[in-house]
N, C-alpha and C positions, 0 to 999 in steps of 0.2 A: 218722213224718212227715218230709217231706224239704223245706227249704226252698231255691228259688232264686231269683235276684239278678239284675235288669235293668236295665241303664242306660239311660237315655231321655233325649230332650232337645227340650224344651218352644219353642213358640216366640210371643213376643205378639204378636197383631192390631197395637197399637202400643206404641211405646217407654214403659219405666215408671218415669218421674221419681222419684228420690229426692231427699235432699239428702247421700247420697253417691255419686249418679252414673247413669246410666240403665242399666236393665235391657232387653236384646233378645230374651234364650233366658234358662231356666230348667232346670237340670240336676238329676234325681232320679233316684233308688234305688228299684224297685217289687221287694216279697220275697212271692213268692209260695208258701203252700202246699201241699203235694200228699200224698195217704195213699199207702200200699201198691199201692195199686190205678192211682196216676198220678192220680184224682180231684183237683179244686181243691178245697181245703179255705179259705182265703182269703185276701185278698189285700190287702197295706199297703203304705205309703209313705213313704219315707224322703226329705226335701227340707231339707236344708241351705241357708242361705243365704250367699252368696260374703263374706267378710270380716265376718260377723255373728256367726252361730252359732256359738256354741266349741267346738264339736263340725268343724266346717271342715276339716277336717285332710286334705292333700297324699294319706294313704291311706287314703283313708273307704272305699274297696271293701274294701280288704286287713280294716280293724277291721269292718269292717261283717261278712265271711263269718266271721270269727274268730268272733263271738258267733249269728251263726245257726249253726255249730256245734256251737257250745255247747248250744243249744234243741233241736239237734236231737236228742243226745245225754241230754239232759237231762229234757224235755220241759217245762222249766220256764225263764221268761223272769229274767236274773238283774237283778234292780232295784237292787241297788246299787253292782255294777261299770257299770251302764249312767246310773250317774247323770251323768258328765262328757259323756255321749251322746246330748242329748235328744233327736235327728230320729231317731236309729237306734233309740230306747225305743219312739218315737210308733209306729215302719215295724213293730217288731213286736208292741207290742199292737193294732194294729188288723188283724194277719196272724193274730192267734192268739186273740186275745179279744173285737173286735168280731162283731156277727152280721153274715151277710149278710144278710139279711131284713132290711130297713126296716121304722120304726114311723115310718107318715103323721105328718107334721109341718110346722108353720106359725110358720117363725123372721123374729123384725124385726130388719131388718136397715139397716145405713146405706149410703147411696150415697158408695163410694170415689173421689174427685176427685183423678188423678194433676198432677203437679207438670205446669208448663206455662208457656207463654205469658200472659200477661194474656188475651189472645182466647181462646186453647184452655181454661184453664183456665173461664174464662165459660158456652162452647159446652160444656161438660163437667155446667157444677153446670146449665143449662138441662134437657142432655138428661135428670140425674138427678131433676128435679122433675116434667118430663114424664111420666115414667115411672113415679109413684106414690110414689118417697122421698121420707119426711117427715125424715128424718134425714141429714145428709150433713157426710161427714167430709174435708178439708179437708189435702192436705200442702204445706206450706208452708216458705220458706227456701231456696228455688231462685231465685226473680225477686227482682228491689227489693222493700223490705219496705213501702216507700211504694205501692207497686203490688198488693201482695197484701190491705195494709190498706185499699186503694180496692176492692177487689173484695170483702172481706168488706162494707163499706159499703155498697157496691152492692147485695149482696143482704140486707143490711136495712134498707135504705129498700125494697125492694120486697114483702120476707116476712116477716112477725114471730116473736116466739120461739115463736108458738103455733103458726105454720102450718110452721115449718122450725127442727128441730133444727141448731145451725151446731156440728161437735167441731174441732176441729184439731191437724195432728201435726207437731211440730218436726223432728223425730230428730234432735232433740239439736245442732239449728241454732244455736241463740243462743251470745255467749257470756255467761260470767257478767257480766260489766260492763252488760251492753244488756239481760238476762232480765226485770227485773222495770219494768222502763219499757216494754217491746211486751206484759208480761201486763197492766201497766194502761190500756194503748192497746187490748187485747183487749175487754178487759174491759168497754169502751163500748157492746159491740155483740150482747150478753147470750150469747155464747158458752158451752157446755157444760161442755166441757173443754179441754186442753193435753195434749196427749201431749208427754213427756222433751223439755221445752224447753232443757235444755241437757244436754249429752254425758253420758255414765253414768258414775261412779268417781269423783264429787265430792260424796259422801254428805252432808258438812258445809252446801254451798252448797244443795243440793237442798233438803234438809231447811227451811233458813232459807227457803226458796223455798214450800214448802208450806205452812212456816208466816203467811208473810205475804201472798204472791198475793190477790188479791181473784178468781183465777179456779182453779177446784177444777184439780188437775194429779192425771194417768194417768200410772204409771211402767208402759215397754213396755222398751226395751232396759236401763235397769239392773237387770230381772231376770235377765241374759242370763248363767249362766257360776253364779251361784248356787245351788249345787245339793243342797248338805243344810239338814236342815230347822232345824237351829240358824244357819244364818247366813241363813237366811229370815228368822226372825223377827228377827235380829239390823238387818237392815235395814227392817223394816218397825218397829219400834220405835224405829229413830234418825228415820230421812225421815220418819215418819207422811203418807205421802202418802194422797190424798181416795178414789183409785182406784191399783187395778192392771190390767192389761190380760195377757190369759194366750194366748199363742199356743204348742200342746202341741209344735208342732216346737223349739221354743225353749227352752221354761220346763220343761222336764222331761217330757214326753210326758204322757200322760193322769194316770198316778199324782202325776208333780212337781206337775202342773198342780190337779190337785185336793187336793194338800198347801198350793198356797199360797192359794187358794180362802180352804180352812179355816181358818186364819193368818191373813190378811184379817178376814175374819169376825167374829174371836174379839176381833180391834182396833177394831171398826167403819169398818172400810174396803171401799169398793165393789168391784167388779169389771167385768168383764163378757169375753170369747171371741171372738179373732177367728184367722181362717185365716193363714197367711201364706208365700200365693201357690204354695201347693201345686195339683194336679191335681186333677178328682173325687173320685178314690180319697181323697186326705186330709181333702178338704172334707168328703164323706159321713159319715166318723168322725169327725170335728170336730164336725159339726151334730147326731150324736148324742149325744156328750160335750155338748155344751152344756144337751140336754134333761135327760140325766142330772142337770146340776151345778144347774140352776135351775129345772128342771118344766117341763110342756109349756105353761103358758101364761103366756110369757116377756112379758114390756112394756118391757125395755132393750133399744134395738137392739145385736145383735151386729155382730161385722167380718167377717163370714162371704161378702160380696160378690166374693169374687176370682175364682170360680169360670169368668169367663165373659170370661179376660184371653188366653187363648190359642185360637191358630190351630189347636191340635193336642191338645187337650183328651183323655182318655180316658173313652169313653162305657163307663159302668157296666153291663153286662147288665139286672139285677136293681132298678135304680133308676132311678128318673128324678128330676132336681131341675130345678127353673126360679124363676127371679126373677119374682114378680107384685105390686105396685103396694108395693115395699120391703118385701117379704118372703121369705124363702126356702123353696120348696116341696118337700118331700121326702117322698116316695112309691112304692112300689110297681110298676116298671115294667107294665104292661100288657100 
């Protein structure tokens, strides 16, 4: 087996608000493999994200062919040197272990509403209701907060908690002084959940946070950079947060990601799988990984929406996916 390495560079339809800065281009690793014969054997994705992932690192091509190397050599993928590496674990389990062959599937999914304008932001949660999501998730901590709590307001006075799921995600926007006075100004307007309403590495405050919120809080980036499985649980048994949120480029690739799954679990704490802002290629192994970790007939929207943010997408031979009335469709190209 021979693997190789391609640099690509993605580009958005439009700019993708965070609350640490807007996203233009999207820069990934695709590790392709090939038999004897030159044959595609399959094909994964490696997507770091710029000042997030701790895997980030100035020589990710250099570490990156280092351990395709190694696999190739080896023929076996090494899971615990590749622990501080989770995009490069993700790029080659899904190069070595996922099938190509799709199994038809029907994922709910929530409509992603990037950071915005008051107006844009409006024109955003519109076109996602239009369009069949019952679920719509919410980044927020970019505009005045007096403005962003006018527009959650906005849409419920018009949609209840029955007909529109409302989640929202901090990243880790607040600080601690203001956190628990906007979760109970949240909390008026039957919101789901809080993604990492204040920055990650303050396990103490967090903790106190989960304990007291009147609104269930998702830990997303302070799983980031955690990556054995003793200081897994070590933090899910101090935070006791209500939910986790597992994205495989992040939280340990497919293995990390269904090690904290189980962890979860075993606490009574939620979960649930979202993409993050990878191409087709990583969405398709994502969407599979999810059927895998919860069954095919899923009822928590996943985050598996991102798929359809770029200009320059990579069309999958072998599969087709498409977004139909807040769901994510995966099938069997025709």
């Amino acid at each position: 087996m021979k693997l190789n390495i391609e640099e690509r560079l993605l580009h958005f339809k439009q700019p993708a608000g965070t609350s640490r800065g807007v996203y233009t281009t999207r820069r990934i690793w695709l590790i392709t493999a090939t038999d004897a014969a030159g044959h595609v054997m399959g094909i994964g994705e490696c997507a770091p994200l710029p000042q997030l992932s701790c895997d980030d690192v100035p020589n990710y091509a250099e570490v990156l062919r280092g351990f395709c190397d190694e696999v190739e050599r080896t023929g076996l993928i090494p899971y615990e040197a590749l622990r501080p590496y989770p995009s490069m674990l993700f790029g080659l389990e899904n190069t070595i272990l996922t099938p190509q062959k799709p199994t038809p599937n029907s994922i709910p999914i929530n409509g992603l509403v990037w950071m915005g304008t008051f107006e844009e932001m409006h024109q955003r949660i519109e076109e996602k209701l239009a369009a069949g999501f019952r679920c719509v998730k919410l980044k927020i901590g970019a505009i005045d907060w007096e403005r962003e709590i006018a527009l959650i307001r906005f849409i419920r006075e018009r949609y209840s908690r029955q007909q529109i799921e409302l989640r929202v995600d901090a990243n880790g926007g607040f600080t601690v002084e203001q956190a628990m006075s906007r979760l109970e100004e949240l909390a008026k307007y039957d919101i789901h959940s809080i993604e990492q309403p204040i920055k990650a590495g303050n396990w103490k405050e967090m903790a106190r946070l989960c304990r007291e919120s009147p609104l269930p809080i998702a830990l997303d980036e302070e799983l980031i950079g955690v990556n054995t499985q003793e200081a897994k649980a070590a933090l899910l048994d101090t935070i006791r947060p209500q939910y986790i949120i597992l994205k495989p480029s992040l939280h340990g690739g497919m293995r990390g990601s269904e090690e904290w799954i189980r962890l979860a679990r075993e606490r009574g704490i939620g979960s649930w799988i979202t993409s993050a802002l990878e191409s087709n290629i990583g969405l398709c192994a994502i969407a599979r990984f999810t059927v895998k970790m919860y069954g095919p007939h899923i009822t928590m929207p996943q985050g598996l929406g991102t798929g359809q943010l770029f200009t320059d997408n990579i069309e999958l031979p072998d599969v087709e996916m498409t977004i139909e009335q807040g769901r994510l469709m995966v099938a069997a190209r025709r």
